[in-house]
Structures are given as C-alpha cells and as structure tokens.
C-alpha positions as CSV (number, residue, x, y, z in Angstrom):
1,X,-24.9,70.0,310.0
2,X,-28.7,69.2,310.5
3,X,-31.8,70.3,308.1
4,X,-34.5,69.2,308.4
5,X,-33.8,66.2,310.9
6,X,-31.3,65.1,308.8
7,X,-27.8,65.0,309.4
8,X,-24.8,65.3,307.1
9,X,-21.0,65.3,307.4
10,X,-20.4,67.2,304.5
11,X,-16.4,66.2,303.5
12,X,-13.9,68.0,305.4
13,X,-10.6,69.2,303.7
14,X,-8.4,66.6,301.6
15,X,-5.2,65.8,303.0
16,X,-2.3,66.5,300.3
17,X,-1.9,62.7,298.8
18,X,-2.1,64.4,295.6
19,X,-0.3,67.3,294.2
20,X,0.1,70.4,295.7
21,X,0.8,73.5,293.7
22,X,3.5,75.5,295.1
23,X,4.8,78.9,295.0
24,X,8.2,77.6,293.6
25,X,7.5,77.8,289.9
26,X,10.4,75.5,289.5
27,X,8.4,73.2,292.0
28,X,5.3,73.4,289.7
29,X,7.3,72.9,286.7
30,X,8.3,69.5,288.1
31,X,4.7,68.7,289.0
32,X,3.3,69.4,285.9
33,X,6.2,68.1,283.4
34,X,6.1,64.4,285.5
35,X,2.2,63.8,284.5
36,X,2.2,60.3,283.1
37,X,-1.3,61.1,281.4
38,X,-3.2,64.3,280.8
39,X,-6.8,64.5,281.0
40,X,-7.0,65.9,277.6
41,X,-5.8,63.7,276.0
42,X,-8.0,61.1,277.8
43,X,-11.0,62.7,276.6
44,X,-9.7,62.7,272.6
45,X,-8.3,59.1,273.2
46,X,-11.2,57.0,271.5
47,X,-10.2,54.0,273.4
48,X,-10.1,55.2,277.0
49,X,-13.6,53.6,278.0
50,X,-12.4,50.4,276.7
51,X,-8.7,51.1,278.3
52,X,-9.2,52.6,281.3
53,X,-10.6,51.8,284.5
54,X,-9.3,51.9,288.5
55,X,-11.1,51.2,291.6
56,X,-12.0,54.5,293.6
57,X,-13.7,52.7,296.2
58,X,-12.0,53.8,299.8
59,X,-11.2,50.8,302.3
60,X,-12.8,53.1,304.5
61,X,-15.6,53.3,302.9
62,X,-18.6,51.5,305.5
63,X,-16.8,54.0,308.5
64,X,-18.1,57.1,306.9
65,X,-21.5,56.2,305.5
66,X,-23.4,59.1,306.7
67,X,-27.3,58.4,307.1
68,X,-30.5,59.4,309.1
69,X,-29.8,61.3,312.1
70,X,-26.1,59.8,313.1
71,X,-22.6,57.8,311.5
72,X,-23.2,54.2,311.0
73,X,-23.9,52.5,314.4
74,X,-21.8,49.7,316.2
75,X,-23.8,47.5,314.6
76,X,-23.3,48.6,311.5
77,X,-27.1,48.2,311.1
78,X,-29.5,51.9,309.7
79,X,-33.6,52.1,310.6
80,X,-34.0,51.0,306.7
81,X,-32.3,47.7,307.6
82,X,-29.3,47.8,305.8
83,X,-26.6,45.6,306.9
84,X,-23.0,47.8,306.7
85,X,-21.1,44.7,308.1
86,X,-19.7,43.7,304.3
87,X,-18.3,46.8,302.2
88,X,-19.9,45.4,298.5
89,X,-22.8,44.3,300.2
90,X,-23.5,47.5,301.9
91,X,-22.5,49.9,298.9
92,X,-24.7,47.4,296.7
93,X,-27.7,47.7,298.8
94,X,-27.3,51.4,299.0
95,X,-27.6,51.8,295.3
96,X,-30.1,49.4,294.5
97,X,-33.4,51.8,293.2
98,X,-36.1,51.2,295.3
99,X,-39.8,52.4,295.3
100,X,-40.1,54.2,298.7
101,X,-39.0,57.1,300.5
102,X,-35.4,57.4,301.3
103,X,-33.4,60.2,302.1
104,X,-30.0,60.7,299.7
105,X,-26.5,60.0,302.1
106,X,-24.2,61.3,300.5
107,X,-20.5,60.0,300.7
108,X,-17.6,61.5,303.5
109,X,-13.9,62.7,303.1
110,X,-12.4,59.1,303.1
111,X,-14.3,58.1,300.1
112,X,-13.3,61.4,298.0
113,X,-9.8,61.4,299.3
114,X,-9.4,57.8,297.4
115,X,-11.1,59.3,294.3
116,X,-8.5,61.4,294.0
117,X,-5.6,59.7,294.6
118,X,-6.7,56.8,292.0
119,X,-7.5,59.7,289.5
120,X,-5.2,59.0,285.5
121,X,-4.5,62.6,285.8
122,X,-3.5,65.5,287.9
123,X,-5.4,67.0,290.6
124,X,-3.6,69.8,292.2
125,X,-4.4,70.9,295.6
126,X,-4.8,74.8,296.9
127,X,-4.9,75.9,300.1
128,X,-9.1,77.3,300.5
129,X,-9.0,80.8,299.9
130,X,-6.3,81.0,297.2
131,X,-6.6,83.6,294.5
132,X,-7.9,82.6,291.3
133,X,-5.7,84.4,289.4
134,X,-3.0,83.1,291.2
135,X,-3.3,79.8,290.3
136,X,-4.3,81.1,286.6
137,X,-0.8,82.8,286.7
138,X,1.1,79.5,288.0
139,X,0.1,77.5,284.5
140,X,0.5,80.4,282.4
141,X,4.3,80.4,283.7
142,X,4.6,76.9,283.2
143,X,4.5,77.9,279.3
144,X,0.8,77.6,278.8
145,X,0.1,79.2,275.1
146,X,-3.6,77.9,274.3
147,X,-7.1,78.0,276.3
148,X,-7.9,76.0,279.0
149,X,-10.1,75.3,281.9
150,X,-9.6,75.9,285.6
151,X,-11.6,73.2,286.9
152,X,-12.2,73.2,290.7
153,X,-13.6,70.0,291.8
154,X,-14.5,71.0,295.2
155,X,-16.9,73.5,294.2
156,X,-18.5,70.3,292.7
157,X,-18.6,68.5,295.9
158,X,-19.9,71.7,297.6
159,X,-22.7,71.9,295.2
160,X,-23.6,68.5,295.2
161,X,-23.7,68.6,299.3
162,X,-26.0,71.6,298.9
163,X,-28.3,70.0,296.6
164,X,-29.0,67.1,299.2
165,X,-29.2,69.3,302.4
166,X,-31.5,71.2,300.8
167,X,-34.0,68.3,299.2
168,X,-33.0,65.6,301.4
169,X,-36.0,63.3,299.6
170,X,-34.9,63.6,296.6
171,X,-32.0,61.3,295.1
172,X,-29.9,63.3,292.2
173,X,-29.3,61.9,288.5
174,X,-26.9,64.3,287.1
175,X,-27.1,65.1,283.9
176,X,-24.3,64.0,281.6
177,X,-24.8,66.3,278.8
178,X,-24.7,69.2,280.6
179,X,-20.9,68.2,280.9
180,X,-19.5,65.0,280.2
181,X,-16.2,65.4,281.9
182,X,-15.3,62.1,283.1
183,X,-14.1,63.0,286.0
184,X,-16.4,65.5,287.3
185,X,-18.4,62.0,286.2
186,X,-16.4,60.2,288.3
187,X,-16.0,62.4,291.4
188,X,-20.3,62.6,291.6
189,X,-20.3,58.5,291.4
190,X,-18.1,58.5,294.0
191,X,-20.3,61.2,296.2
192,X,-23.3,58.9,295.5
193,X,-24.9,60.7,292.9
194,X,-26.9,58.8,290.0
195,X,-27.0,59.8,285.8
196,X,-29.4,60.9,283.4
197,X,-28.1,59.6,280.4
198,X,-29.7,61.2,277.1
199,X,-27.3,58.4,274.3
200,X,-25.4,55.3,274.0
201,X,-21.9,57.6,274.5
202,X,-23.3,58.8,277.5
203,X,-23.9,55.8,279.3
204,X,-20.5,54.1,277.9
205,X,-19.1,57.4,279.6
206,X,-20.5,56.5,282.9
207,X,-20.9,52.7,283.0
208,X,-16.7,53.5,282.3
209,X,-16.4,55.0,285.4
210,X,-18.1,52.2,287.4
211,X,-21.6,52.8,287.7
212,X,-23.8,50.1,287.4
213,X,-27.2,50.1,285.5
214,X,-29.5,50.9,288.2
215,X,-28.1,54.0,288.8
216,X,-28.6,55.0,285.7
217,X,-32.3,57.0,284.1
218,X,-32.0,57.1,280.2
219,X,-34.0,60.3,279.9
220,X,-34.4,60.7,276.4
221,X,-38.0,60.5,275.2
222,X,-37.6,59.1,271.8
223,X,-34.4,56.4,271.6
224,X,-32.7,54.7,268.8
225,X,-33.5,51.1,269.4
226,X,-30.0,50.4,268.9
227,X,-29.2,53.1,271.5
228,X,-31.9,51.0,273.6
229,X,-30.2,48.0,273.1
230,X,-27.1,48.8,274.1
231,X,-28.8,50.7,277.4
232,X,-30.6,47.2,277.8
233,X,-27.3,45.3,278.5
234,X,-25.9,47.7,280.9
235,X,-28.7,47.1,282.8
236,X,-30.2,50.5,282.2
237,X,-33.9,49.4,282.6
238,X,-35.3,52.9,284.0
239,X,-36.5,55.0,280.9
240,X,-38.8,57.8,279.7
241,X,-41.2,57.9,276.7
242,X,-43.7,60.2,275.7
243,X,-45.4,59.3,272.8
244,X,-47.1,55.7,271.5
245,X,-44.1,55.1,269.2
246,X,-41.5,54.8,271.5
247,X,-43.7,52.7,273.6
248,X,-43.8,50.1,270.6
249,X,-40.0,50.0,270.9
250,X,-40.0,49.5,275.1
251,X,-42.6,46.8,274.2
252,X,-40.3,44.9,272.3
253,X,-37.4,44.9,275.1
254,X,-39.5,42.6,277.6
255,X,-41.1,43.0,280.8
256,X,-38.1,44.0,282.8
257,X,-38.3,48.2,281.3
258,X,-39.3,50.6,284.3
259,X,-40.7,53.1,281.8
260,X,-41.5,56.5,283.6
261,X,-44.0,59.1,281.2
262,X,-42.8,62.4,280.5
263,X,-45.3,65.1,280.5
264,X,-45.2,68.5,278.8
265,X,-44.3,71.8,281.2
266,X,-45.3,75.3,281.1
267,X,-41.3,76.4,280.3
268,X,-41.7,79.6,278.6
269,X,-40.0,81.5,281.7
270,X,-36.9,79.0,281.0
271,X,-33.4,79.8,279.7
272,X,-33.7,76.9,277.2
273,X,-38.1,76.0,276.8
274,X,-38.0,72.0,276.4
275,X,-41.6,71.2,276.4
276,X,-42.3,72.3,272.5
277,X,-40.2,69.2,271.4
278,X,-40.5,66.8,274.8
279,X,-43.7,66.0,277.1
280,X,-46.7,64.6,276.6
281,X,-50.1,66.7,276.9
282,X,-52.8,65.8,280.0
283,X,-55.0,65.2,277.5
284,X,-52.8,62.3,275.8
285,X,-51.8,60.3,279.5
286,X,-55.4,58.3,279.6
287,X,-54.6,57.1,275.7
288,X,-50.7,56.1,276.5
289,X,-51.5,54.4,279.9
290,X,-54.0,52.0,278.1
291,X,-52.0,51.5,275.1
292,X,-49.0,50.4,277.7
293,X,-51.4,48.5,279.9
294,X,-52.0,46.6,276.2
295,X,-48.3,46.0,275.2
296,X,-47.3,45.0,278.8
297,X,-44.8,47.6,279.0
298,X,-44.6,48.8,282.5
299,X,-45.5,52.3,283.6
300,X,-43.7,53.0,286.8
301,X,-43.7,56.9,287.3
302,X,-43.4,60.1,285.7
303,X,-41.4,63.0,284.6
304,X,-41.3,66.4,283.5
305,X,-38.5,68.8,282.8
306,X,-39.5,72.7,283.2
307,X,-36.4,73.9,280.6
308,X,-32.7,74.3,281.4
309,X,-32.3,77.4,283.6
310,X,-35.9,77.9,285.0
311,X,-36.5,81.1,286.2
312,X,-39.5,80.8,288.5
313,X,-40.3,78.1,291.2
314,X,-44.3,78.7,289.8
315,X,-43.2,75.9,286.8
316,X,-41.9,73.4,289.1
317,X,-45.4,73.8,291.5
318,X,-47.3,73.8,288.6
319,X,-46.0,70.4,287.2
320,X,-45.9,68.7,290.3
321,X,-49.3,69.1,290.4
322,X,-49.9,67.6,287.1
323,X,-47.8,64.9,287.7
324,X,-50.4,64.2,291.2
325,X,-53.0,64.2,288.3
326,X,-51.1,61.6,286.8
327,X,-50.8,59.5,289.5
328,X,-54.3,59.6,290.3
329,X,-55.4,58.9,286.7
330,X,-53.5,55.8,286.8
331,X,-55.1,54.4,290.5
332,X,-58.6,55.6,288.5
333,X,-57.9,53.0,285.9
334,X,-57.1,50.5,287.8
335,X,-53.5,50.3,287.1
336,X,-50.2,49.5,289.6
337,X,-49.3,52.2,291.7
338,X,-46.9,54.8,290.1
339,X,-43.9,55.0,292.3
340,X,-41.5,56.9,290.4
341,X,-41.0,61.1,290.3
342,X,-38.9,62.7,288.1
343,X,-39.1,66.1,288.8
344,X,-36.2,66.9,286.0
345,X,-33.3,69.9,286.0
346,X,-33.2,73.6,285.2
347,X,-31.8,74.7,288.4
348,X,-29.6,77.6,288.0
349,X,-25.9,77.2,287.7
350,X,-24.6,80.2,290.3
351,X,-25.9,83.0,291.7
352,X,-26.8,85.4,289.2
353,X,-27.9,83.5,286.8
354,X,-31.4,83.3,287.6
355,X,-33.9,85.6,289.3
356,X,-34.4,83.4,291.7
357,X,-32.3,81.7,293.9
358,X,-31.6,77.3,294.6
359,X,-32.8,78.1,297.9
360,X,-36.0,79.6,296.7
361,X,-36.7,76.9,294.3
362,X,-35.9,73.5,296.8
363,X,-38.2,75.5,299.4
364,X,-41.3,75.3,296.7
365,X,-40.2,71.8,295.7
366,X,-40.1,70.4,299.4
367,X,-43.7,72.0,300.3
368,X,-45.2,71.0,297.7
369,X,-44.0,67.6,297.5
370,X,-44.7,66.7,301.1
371,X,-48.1,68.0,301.0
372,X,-49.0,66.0,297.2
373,X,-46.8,63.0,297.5
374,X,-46.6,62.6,301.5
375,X,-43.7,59.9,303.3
376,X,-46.1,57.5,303.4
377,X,-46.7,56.7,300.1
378,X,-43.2,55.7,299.9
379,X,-42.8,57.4,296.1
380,X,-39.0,57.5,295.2
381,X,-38.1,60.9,294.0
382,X,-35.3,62.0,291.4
383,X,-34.0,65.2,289.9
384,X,-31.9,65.6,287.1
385,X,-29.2,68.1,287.8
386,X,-26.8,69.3,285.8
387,X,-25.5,73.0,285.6
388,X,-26.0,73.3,289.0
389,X,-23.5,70.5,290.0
390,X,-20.6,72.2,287.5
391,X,-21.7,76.0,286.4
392,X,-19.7,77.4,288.9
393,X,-16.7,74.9,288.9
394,X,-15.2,76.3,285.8
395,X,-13.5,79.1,285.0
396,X,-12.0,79.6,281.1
397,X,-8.9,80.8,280.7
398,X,-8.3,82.5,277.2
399,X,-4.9,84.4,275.4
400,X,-5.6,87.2,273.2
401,X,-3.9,85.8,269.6
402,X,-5.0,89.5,267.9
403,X,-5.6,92.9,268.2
404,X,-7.2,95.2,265.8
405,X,-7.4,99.5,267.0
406,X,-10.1,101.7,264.9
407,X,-11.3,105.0,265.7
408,X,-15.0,105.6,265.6
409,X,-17.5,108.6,265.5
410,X,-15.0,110.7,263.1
411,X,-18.2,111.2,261.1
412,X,-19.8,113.3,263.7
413,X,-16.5,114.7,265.1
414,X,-16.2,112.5,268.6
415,X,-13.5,110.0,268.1
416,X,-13.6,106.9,270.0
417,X,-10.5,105.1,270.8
418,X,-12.4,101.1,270.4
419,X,-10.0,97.7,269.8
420,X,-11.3,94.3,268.8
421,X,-9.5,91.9,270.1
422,X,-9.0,88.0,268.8
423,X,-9.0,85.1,271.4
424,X,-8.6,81.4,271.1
425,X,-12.0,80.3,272.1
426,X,-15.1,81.4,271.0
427,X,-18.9,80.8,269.5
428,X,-18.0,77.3,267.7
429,X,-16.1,76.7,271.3
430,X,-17.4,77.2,274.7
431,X,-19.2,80.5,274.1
432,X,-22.0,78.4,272.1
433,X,-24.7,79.8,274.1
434,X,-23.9,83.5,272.8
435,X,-25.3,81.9,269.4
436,X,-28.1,79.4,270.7
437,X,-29.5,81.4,273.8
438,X,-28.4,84.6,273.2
439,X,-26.3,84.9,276.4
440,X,-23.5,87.6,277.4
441,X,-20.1,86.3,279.0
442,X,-18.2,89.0,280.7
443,X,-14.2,88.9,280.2
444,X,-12.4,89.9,283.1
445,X,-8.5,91.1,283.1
446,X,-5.6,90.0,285.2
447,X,-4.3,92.3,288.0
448,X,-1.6,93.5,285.8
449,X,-3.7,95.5,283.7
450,X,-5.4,97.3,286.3
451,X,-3.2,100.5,285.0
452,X,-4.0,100.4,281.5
453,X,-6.6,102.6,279.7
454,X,-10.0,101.3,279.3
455,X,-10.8,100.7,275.8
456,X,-14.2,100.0,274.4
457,X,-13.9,96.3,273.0
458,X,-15.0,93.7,271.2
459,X,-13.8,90.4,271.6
460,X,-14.1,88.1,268.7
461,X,-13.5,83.6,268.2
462,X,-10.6,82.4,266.5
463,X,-12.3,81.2,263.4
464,X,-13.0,82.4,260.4
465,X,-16.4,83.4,260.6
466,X,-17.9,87.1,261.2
467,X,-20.3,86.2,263.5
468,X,-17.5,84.3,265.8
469,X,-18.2,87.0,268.3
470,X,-18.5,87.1,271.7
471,X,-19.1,90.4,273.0
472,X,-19.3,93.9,271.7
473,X,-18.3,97.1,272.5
474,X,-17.5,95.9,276.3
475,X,-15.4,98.6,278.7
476,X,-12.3,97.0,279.1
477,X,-8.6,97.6,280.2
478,X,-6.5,97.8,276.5
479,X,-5.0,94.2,276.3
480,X,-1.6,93.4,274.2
481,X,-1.3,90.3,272.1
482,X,-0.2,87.6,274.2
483,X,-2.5,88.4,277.6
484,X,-4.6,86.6,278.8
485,X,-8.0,87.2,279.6
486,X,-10.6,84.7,281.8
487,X,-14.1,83.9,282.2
488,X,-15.6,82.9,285.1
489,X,-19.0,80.1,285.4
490,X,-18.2,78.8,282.2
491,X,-18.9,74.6,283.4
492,X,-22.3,74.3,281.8
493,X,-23.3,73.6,278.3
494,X,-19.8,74.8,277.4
495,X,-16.9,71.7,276.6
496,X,-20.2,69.8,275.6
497,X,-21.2,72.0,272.6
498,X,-18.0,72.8,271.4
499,X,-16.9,71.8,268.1
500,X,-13.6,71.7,266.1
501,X,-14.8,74.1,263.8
502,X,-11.8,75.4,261.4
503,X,-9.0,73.1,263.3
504,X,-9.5,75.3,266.8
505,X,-9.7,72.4,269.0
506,X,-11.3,72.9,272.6
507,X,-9.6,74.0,275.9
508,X,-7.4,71.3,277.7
509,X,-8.6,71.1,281.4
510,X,-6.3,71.9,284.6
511,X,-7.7,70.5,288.0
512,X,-7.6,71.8,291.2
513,X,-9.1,71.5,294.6
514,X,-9.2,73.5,298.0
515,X,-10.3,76.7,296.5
C-alpha cells in the first residue's frame, strides 16, 4: 500500500497460534473452561502491574520493520541511519523521541502474532467475515448470564494502520483514558504506538506493559507533584503546562523536563468543549515563555486539544495556526527553537459519529501542516488519539434482567402497547455519556426476534436510581426476560467511566480477532 510516497505493509491475517472459536459448542466449552487467567479478573487484581509482565517482542522482529519506501534493506541500514543489525538496538533507536521529521513505521504481522500468543488471557480467533451475533451467540451458550464486551482487536490494528497511512508525519500517543484496557494498551505498544498519559495509574498501566519513558507525553496541564514525581522516575520527561503555577512545579524537577505549552482552542463544535478548563490564551504565551526562560524550565513545543469528538476540521486549521504564532513568538524573543507539536485528539470514533469524516479531517491536517511547519524544519509531530483507535472495537453485550408492560394514551382513547425493559448495564456503567454528553445508544435485537411484535420501549440500568435510563420510548422487537440485547461502538469513554454504583460491577471482556 503506498500514500503519499510512503509505503506500508499493513499486518496480514494471524495464523491460529491462539484459540480458535469453533462451531462445536462442546469445542468452545473446552476453550473457554481451560483459561488459566481471565482478563477480568486482571483488570480488578490490584497487584497485576506489580505481578505481571511477559515479553511480546517477536524474534522476528528487525525482518519486518516497515519504513520509507521499502522492507529493511540487506544492510539492514534506513536513509535516517538507523542500524537494524542488533534487535534492542534497532527497536531502541526507533523509539527514542527525536526533534525532526520522521514518518511513523508502524509494526508487521510477526510482531502482532507474538503479541498474541504471550497474551495472560484468551484471544479467540474468527475467520474475517464472521457474524457478530454469531460469535455473541457462542458465549451466551457457554452459560454467559451478565454483560460483557465483545472486543475485536483487529479492528484496533486496522484503525491504528489507518491513522498512519493517512498522517504519515505524525507519530500517535494514544490516549489512555479514553480506555485503559491493558491489552488494547498492549497490542498499540506492540504496533509502535506512543501514550498520552493524563495520572500516575496511567502511566503505571503502560510502563506495566513495557513502554519505556520516552514514549510516553503526560498531557495533563495541572499535575500533582507527587503524580510528577512518580512520572519523573519512569522517565516521563515530555509534559504539558498551561499556567505559571505548574511551571513552578516543572522548575523544581531539574533541567531534564521537555515541557510543551498547551494553548486554548475554539471547541464549541466539539462533543466534549476542553478549552474552558485547559489552554492557555495568545495573549498569556509572551508572559509564560519569559517566566520559563527565568526558572530554566525548558519550553520545547506546544499543544492544543480541539475537544473530544470534533466536529469540524475548521478547529484543527484554526489552532495550527496559532500554534505557528507560537512558534514564531518564541524565535522573536530570542528563545530555542520549539520543536515539538502536539496537535491533540477528538477524532471521531466510527463513521457516524461525526459530521465529518477521519479522512476529511487528516486531509486539513496534512495541508496545513506542510504548508506552516514544512519537512525542513524538522518539527516532530504528535496526536493524541483515543476513540478513534477503540470506538469501533467494542460491541456491549447486555441480558434483559426485567420487564415491565403498561398501556398508554387510555386518557384520550388510543392505547399504546409500551414495555420498559431492565438490563444489566447502564448510566453508572458504560452508558455514562447518556448522562454527561447527552448521547443516544441504539439497542439492537438478536435474529431470533425478528418475529416478534415491535413494542415501543424504554430500556432502563440496573440500579436503583430513576434516572438510570438509557433510552426512551425506542421501536423495538418485545424482548422476554433473559434475552439479550447488544450495542454496537461502545469502546470509547465507556469501561473507563463506569463505576460500581449499587454493587453492579462492569462488563467482563471477551477477545476476538479476524472479524
């Protein structure tokens, strides 16, 4: 595949050295039952960044480095100088930050095939093309009785591909709080991607999985120091401030910070607005470069974030060009170049979600990067992904615990046949966003309801509270107790905002890959 004069190698289908779910039930049963670890319970053991840890780097690993224009050479030497003859030495040299122009190379096949086989849990593989609900079915058979997640990891690995054929100058940092599964954390390390990190836990989560320091931005305007601290002896040493506070803090950590300013954004068109809380204004950058200049804490870049699902490419254009202003300001006052762009998140999770399309927005990005930070300034530019790496990858599956008929409209003699229904996941769960951001999930029904009468419905959380509702009054096949209903693009801003709120616990997660 070639964009752009790049070329990729995207990873070709997995061979089956893990699981394969079968058609035999009895086969899956066996699967399933011989798990020596679940990955549920390694997300609630409190332990498991201390415990666990396994090496997911494939022997193969320097014959499938895919870079500029072709595979690694005989001489396992790129343009950039590289040298692929030693596997650390290459893979170290590959991740070490640096402050010019690269293109992203993403890892091949081999690599992920050795992910997957080192994994502490499960991954089962289906052939491309298999029916969702199929494979819903399979674990529902195998005595399933509360929620869970579908998770397809390859729709991960497809996203993630996309993302760097599409802005092959800019170098991903996904963001962690979007979804800290840790192994959708793992599987992206293994790809080559980097992390925005936002706490302490989050960068425990990923330094657990193996990735050094330097891959890691703490993107999190105003820190704890102790949060600092502990970033400091991971070797975190890439962070964001935007206020003269926080650069009081950086200042006591020593001369080795990389601290990159975060400017405000005009968000409103955003899903989730950032910049009332986060960014500082044009008029404040003169004041903060001078007070760093003073406290010797030094200013390498900047960033700006246009809000979590942007839905216009004019906010990203708008704060690129800001950020030139920036850069320019700090060459007027004499200062180091900036070499550092952090051009933040909000890309849209799937198709749909957003007026405008990935495609739409990487085209802006790319033009109007190359024409206001040009090759040959060599500035190294980052992103901040998150729901689009994992929106798509997840679809919730939910069992209807409750059912409630009424009749409505007797009062003006038109009776309506309407059921609410009671589900095991809801507002306090992974349908958070119904609350916060006012957003509609759509339920969808299994193939053996497709003869049933369609009710109107409302489907309400488990919990005790009223407004533990997820949708109202929504067209739907009549569902009896002990169904099970699913909902699809649920990977983003989901498991991460879920509490335990009344006891109801959050979904257990079932992997897959192939689909």
């Amino acid at each position: 595949m070639t964009v752009e004069g790049q070329q990729f190698y995207p990873n070709s289908s997995i061979s089956s050295q893990f699981e394969v779910l079968p058609s035999d039930i009895s086969e899956v049963n066996e699967v399933y039952s011989g798990q020596s670890r679940q990955v549920s319970q390694v997300l609630s053991d409190p332990h498991w960044f201390e415990n666990y840890s396994c090496n997911v780097v494939s022997s193969s690993f320097t014959d499938n480095l895919c870079h500029e224009g072709t595979r690694t050479s005989d001489s396992h030497q790129d343009r950039q100088g590289i040298n692929f003859s030693d596997e650390g030495s290459a893979r170290e040299q590959l991740n070490r930050p640096t402050s010019g122009y690269s293109v992203v190379k993403p890892s091949c096949s081999k690599t992920v095939e050795s992910f997957l086989r080192n994994l502490p849990s499960k991954i089962y593989r289906v052939t491309p093309g298999t029916d969702l609900e199929w494979i819903a079915n399979k674990f529902v058979r195998l005595g399933e009785e509360q929620a869970f997640y579908l998770i397809d990891l390859g729709v991960v690995e497809k996203k993630y591909m996309e993302f760097v054929r599409l802005l092959p100058r800019v170098r991903p940092y996904f963001a962690v709080k979007c979804n800290p599964d840790p192994v959708i954390v793992r599987l992206l390390a293994e790809l080559g991607c980097n992390f925005d990190c936002a706490s302490k836990a989050e960068i425990k989560l990923v330094s657990a999985s193996g990735v050094s320091g330097d891959r890691i931005i703490y993107a999190n305007p105003c820190k704890p120091q102790n949060h600092l601290s502990y970033a400091i002896e991971k070797g975190v040493t890439l962070v964001t401030f935007d206020n003269r506070d926080e650069l009081y803090k950086l200042h006591q950590l020593g001369p080795h910070i990389r601290a990159v300013l975060r400017i405000a954004t005009e968000d409103e068109d955003a899903l989730c607005p950032l910049s009332s809380k986060f960014g500082a204004f044009m008029e404040e950058v003169p004041s903060l470069l001078n007070i760093a200049e003073t406290l010797d804490v030094r200013v390498v870049g900047v960033a700006f974030h246009v809000g979590s699902g942007c839905r216009c490419v004019k906010s990203y254009i708008s704060s690129i060009e800001n950020a030139r202003r920036v850069f320019d300001i700090a060459r007027s006052m004499g200062l180091p170049p900036l070499t550092v762009l952090d051009i933040g998140g909000g890309f849209p999770g799937f198709d749909g979600e957003s007026p405008i399309t990935f495609e739409e927005i990487a085209q802006g990005i790319r033009g109007h990067l190359d024409r206001l930070f040009p090759e040959e300034e060599q500035v190294e530019i980052i992103a901040e992904p998150g729901r689009y790496f994992v929106g798509s990858s997840h679809t919730l599956m939910t069992r209807v615990n409750g059912r409630r008929h009424r009749l409505r409209g007797e009062e003006s003699g038109s009776r309506e046949d309407c059921v609410d229904y009671y589900i095991d996941d809801g507002v306090y769960g992974s349908f958070r966003d119904v609350l916060t951001l006012g957003i509609t999930f759509y339920p969808n029904c299994f193939p053996q309801c497709a003869n049933r009468p369609i009710l109107k419905s409302t489907i309400f959380g488990p919990t005790c509270d009223s407004i533990d509702c997820i949708i109202r009054d929504y067209p739907l096949r009549e569902l009896n107790v002990g169904d099970w209903i699913y909902f699809k693009d649920m990977g983003a801003y989901t498991i991460s905002l879920a509490s335990s709120f009344n006891g109801f616990h959050k979904p257990s997660c079932k992997y897959i890959y192939g689909t």
